[in-house]
C-alpha positions in Angstrom: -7.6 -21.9 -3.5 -8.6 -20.3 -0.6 -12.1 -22.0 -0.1 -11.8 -23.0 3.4 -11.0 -19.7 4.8 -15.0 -18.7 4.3 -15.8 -22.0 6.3 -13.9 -20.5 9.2 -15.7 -17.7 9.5 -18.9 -19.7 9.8 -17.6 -21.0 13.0 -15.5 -18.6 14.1 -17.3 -15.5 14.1 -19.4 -18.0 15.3 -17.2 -18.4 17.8 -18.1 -15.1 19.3 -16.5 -12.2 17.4 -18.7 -9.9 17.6 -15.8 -7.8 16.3 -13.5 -8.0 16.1 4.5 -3.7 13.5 4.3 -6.0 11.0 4.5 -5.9 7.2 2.1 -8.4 5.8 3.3 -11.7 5.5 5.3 -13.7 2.5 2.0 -14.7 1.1 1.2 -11.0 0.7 4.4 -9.2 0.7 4.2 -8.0 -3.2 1.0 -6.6 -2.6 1.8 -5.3 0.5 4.2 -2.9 -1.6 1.4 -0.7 -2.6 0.7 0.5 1.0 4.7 1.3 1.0 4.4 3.4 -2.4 1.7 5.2 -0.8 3.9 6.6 1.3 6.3 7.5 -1.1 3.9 9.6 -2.9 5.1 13.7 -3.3 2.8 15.1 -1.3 2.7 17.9 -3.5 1.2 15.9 -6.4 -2.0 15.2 -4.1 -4.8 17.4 -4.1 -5.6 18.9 -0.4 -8.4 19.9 1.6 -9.3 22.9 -0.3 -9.3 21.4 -3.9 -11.7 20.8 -6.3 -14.4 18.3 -4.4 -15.2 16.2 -7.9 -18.2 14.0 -6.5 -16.6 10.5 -6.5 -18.5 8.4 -9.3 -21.6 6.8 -8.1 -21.1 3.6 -10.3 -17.8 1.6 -11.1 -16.3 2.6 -14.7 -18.6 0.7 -17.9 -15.0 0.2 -19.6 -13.4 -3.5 -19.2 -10.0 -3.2 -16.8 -7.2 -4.1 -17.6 -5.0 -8.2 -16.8 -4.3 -6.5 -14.0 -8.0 -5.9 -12.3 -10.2 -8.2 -14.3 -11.2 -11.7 -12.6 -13.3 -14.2 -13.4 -13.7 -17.3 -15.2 -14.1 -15.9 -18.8 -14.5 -12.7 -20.3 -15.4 -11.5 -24.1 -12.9 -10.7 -26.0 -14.0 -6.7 -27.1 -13.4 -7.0 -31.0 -12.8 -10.6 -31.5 -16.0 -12.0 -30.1 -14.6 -14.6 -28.5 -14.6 -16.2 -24.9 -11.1 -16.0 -23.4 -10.7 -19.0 -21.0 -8.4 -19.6 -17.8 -8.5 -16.6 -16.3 -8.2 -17.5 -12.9 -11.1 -16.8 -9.7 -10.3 -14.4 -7.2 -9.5 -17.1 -5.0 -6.5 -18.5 -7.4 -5.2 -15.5 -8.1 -5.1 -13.5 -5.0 -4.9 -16.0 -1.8 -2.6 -18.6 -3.6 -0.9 -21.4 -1.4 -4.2 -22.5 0.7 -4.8 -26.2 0.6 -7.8 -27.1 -1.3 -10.7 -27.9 0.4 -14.0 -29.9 -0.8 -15.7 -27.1 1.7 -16.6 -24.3 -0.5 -16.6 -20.3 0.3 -17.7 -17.2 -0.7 -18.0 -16.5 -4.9 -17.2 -13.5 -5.5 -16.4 -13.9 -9.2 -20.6 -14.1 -9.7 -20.5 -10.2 -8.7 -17.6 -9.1 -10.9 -15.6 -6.8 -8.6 -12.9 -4.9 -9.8 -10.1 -6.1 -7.7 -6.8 -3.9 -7.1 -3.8 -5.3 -8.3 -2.5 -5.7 -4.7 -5.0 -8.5 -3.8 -5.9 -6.3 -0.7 -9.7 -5.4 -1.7 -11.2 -4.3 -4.6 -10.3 -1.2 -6.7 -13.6 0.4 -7.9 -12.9 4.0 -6.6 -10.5 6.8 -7.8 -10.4 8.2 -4.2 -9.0 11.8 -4.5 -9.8 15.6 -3.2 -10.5 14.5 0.3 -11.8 17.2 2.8 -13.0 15.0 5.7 -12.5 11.7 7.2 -15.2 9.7 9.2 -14.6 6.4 11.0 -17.7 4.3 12.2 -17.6 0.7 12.7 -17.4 -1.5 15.8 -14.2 -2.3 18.8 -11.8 -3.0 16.0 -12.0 0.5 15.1 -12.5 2.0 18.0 -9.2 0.2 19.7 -9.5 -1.9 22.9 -7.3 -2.3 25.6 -5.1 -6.0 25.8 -2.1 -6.8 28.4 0.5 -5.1 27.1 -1.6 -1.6 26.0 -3.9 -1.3 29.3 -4.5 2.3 29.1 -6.1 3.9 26.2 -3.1 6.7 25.5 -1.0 4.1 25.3 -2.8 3.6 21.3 -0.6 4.8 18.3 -0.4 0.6 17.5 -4.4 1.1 16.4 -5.0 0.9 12.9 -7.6 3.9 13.3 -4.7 6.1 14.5 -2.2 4.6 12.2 -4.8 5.2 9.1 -5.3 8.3 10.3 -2.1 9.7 10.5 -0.9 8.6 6.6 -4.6 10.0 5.5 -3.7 13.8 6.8 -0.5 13.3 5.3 -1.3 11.7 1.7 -4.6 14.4 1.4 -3.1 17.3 3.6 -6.0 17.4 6.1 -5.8 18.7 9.8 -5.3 17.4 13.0 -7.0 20.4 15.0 -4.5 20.8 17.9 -2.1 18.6 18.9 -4.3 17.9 22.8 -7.8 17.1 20.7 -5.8 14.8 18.5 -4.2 13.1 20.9 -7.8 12.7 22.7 -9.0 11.8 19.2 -6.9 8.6 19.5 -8.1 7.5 22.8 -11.2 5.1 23.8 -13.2 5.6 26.3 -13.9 2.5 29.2 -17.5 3.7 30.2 -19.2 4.8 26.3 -17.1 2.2 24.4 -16.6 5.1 21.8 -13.5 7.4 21.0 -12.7 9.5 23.7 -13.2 12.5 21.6 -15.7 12.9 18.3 -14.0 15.5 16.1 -10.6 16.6 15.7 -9.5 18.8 12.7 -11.2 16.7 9.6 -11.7 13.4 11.2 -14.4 12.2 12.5 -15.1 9.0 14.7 -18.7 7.9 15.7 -17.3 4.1 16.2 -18.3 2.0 18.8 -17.5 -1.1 20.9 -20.2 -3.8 20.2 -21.7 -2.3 17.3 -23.5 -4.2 14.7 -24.8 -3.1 11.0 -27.9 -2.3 12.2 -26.2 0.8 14.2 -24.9 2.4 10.9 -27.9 4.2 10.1 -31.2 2.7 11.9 -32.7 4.7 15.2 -30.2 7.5 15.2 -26.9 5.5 14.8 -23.5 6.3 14.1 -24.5 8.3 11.0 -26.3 10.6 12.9 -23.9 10.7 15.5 -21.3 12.1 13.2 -23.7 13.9 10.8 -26.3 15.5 12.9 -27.6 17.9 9.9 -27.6 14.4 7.4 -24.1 15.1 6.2 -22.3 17.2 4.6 -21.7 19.4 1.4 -17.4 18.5 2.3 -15.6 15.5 -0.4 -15.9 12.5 2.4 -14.1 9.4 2.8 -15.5 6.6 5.1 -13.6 4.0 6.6 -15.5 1.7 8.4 -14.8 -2.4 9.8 -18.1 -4.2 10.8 -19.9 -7.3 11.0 -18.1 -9.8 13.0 -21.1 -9.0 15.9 -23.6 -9.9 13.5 -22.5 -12.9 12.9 -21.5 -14.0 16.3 -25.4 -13.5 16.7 -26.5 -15.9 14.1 -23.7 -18.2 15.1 -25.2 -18.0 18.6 -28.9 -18.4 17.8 -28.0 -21.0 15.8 -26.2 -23.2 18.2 -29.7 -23.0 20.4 -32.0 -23.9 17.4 -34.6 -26.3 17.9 -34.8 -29.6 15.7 -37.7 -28.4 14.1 -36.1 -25.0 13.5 -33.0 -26.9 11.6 -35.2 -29.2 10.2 -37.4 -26.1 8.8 -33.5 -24.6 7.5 -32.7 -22.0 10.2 -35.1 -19.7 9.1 -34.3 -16.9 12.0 -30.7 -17.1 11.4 -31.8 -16.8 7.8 -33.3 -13.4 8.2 -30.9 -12.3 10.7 -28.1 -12.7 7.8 -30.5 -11.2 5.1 -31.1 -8.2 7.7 -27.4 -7.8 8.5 -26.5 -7.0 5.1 -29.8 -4.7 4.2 -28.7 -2.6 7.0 -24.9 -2.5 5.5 -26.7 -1.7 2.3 -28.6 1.0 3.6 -26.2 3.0 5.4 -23.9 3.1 1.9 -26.9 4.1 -0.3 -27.4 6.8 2.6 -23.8 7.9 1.9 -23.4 7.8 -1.7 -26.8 9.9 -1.7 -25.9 13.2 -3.3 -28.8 14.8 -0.8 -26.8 13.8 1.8 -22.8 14.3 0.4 -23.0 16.7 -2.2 -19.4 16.6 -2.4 -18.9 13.0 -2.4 -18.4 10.2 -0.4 -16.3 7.3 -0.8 -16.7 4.3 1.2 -14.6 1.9 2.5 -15.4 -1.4 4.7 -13.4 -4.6 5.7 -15.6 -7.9 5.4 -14.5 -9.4 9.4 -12.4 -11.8 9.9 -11.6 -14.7 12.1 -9.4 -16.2 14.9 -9.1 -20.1 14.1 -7.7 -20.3 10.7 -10.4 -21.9 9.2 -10.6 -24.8 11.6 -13.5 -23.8 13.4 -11.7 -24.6 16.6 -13.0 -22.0 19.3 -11.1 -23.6 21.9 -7.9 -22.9 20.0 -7.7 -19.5 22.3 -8.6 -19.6 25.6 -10.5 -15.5 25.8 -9.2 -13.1 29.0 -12.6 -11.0 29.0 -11.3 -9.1 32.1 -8.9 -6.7 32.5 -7.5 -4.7 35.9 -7.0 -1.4 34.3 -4.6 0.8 36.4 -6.6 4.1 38.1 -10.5 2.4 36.4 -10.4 -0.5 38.0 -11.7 -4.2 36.3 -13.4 -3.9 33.0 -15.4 -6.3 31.6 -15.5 -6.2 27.7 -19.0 -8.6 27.8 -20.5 -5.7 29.6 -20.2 -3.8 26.1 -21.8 -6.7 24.0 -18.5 -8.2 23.1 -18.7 -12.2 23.5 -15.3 -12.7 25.0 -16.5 -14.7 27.9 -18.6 -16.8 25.4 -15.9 -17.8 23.1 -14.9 -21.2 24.6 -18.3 -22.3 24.8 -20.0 -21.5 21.9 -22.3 -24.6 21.0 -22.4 -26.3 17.7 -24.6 -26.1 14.9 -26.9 -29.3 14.3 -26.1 -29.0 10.5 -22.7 -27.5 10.1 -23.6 -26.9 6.3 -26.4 -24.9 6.4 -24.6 -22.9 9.1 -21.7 -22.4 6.4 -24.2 -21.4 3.6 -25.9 -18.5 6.1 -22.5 -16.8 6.6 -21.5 -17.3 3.0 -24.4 -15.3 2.2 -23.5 -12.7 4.4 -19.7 -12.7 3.2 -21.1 -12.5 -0.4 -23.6 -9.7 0.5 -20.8 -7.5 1.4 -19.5 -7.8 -1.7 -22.6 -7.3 -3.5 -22.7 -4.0 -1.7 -19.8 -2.8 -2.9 -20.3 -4.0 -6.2 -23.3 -2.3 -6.5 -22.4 0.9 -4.7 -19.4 1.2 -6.8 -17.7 1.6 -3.2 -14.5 -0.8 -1.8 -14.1 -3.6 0.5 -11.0 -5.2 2.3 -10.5 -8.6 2.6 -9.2 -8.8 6.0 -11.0 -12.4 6.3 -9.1 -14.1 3.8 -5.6 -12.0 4.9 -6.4 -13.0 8.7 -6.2 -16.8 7.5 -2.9 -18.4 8.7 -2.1 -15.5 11.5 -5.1 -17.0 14.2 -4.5 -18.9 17.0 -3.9 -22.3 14.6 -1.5 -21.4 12.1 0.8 -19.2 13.7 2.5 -19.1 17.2 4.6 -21.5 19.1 2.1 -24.5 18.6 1.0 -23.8 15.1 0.2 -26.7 13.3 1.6 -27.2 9.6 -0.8 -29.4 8.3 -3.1 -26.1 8.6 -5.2 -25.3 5.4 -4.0 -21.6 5.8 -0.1 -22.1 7.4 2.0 -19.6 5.7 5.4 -21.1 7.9 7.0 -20.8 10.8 7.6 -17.2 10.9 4.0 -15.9 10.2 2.9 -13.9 12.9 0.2 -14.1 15.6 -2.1 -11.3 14.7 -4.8 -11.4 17.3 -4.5 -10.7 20.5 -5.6 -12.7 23.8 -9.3 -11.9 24.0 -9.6 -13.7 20.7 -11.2 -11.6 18.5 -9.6 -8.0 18.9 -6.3 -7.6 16.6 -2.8 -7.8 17.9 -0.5 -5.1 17.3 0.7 -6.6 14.4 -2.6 -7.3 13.2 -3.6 -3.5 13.7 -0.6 -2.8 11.5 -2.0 -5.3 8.8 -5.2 -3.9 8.8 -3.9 -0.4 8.5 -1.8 -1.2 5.1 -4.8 -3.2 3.5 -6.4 -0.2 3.9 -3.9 2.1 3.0 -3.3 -0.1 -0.5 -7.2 0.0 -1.0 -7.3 4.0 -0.6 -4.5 4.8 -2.6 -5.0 2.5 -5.9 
């Protein structure tokens, strides 16, 4: 089972990831197929910009789901009466070939999600009729320059562009003209944001640094995209966010006082409770009919992390600086990423409760979607076995999340910003996500 993974997190994000090519690996190859069907799909068959705009449901479907989407321990048999036994947890059946671990993760089983059958995310929209796309989120999203993609044109390897371009195609939306999309795709060194806010029907209010609380509170990205409070147009919102949060917890944490862990973190506590009322906020905003009288469907990744659920932060040595040709130096801690931080991040008096805290916040997103009826991407657990640990030249075997020799290296060498193949990864999980 894939318990350690969530123990990784802890650490790593507590490591400093304040955010955070390639098909998916073995482990995931059959359920990488779905993103591949997608796009095989006859364009003609989908439904464009200018049909109907059906208000995506609010709540998931009442009716049980089929083998295929139903997980949990038991589940009532509908005529018989009876408890049907075995069926296996999330964690058997869709991250299979992790070493066990006495450390335990996130439960997600408690919340009953309706997982798609490609282990990706969950499956509890039928996302059709699209008329607009909006990206928020943090530097993930917004794409970041590394050493071999200094200048922000050089950017059709982001997952925001890459996820952008299969979403005109699969729901037949614009581009605007060919100079504002190309604009579109950039980043901009001085705002940390795209280097252009609209183009055709995308949108893109991301930003580098961000953190939940710049969804929806004081004028955030929400009102950044949606000046007027939204709009009446069928919407679909990508979104990845949260590793910042929890690089602040992990951070405050590592500077508690004894009688602040002896009194059970209780600053770090409401910081995690916070960081996933604001998450829960900003979707309720969306799925407000006042707001999106067309619709919106959501769609978030939970974050993920760099040292394959060691908590080893010194297993990537963090380049926060980079000589960008005709700028100048940048420095990415300037914009409230950590990347300097990463290879000193302190350690937490009591490792456990440290764990717990970030469980919570892992199982909060998932209460969010579950309770929204929206969808998120597991792009934690998927991460596991292609950090700085498990993959690479110097991977170690014995690793709770090794997936062989050939797994690739998806983040790149600040540490907490993805790779190219790891943009390409997070692009097909949500690509498989969108279109089941």
């Amino acid at each position: 089972m894939r318990t350690a993974i969530l123990i990784a997190l802890v650490v790593e994000t507590a490591c400093g990831s304040k955010e955070q090519g390639a098909r998916l690996d073995a482990r995931s190859e059959d359920v990488a197929s779905a993103a591949d069907s997608a796009h095989d799909v006859d364009p003609d068959t989908l439904k464009d910009d200018t049909s109907d705009s059906q208000a995506p449901d609010s709540e998931p479907e009442d009716s049980v789901p089929d083998d295929d989407t139903i997980i949990g321990d038991t589940i009532e048999a509908e005529d018989a009466g009876d408890e049907i036994v075995g069926i296996p947890t999330i964690a058997e059946r869709c991250f299979p070939g992790i070493d066990p671990s006495d450390l335990s993760g996130p439960d997600y089983d408690q919340l009953a999600p309706i997982i798609g059958s490609h282990c990706l995310g969950t499956n509890q929209q039928d996302i059709h009729g699209i008329q607009e796309v909006v990206f928020f989120g943090d530097s993930v999203t917004v794409g970041t320059p590394d050493l071999a993609h200094l200048l922000s044109i050089d950017n059709q390897h982001l997952y925001r562009n890459l996820l952008a371009e299969w979403l005109a195609d699969r729901f037949h939306l614009s581009r605007g003209d060919d100079l504002t999309w190309g604009f579109w795709k950039t980043y901009d060194y001085v705002t940390g944001k795209g280097g252009v806010k609209v183009a055709g029907d995308f949108r893109d209010c991301a930003k580098w640094g961000a953190r939940t609380d710049d969804l929806l509170e004081g004028g955030g990205q929400l009102a950044d995209c949606f000046p007027d409070g939204g709009t009446a147009d069928t919407t679909l919102v990508v979104f990845t966010m949260g590793g910042n949060d929890i690089a602040a917890i992990t951070q405050e944490g590592a500077e508690a006082t004894p009688e602040e862990v002896a009194a059970g973190y209780p600053a770090e506590r409401a910081l995690a409770a916070s960081t996933v009322q604001y998450l829960d906020d900003a979707v309720a905003y969306l799925k407000d009919p006042a707001h999106f009288p067309g619709g919106a469907y959501v769609v978030f990744a939970n974050p993920y992390e760099f040292t394959d659920a060691t908590g080893r932060t010194d297993s990537c040595s963090p380049q926060n600086k980079l000589d960008i040709p005709g700028i100048g130096e940048i420095d990415l801690s300037d914009y409230d990423i950590p990347v300097a931080s990463l290879a000193g991040y302190g350690a937490w008096a009591d490792p456990a409760q440290q764990r717990e805290i970030v469980i919570s916040v892992l199982e909060g997103y998932m209460r969010v979607a579950t309770q929204h009826g929206v969808d998120m991407v597991f792009m934690l657990e998927h991460f596991c076995g292609h950090g700085y640990v498990a993959s690479g030249e110097h991977a170690d075997p014995s690793n709770a999340c090794y997936q062989g020799p050939d797994a690739e290296l998806w983040f790149d060498e600040t540490c907490i910003h993805p790779s190219v193949a790891g943009h390409r990864a997070i692009a097909e999980m949500f690509e498989a996500v969108i279109s089941e």
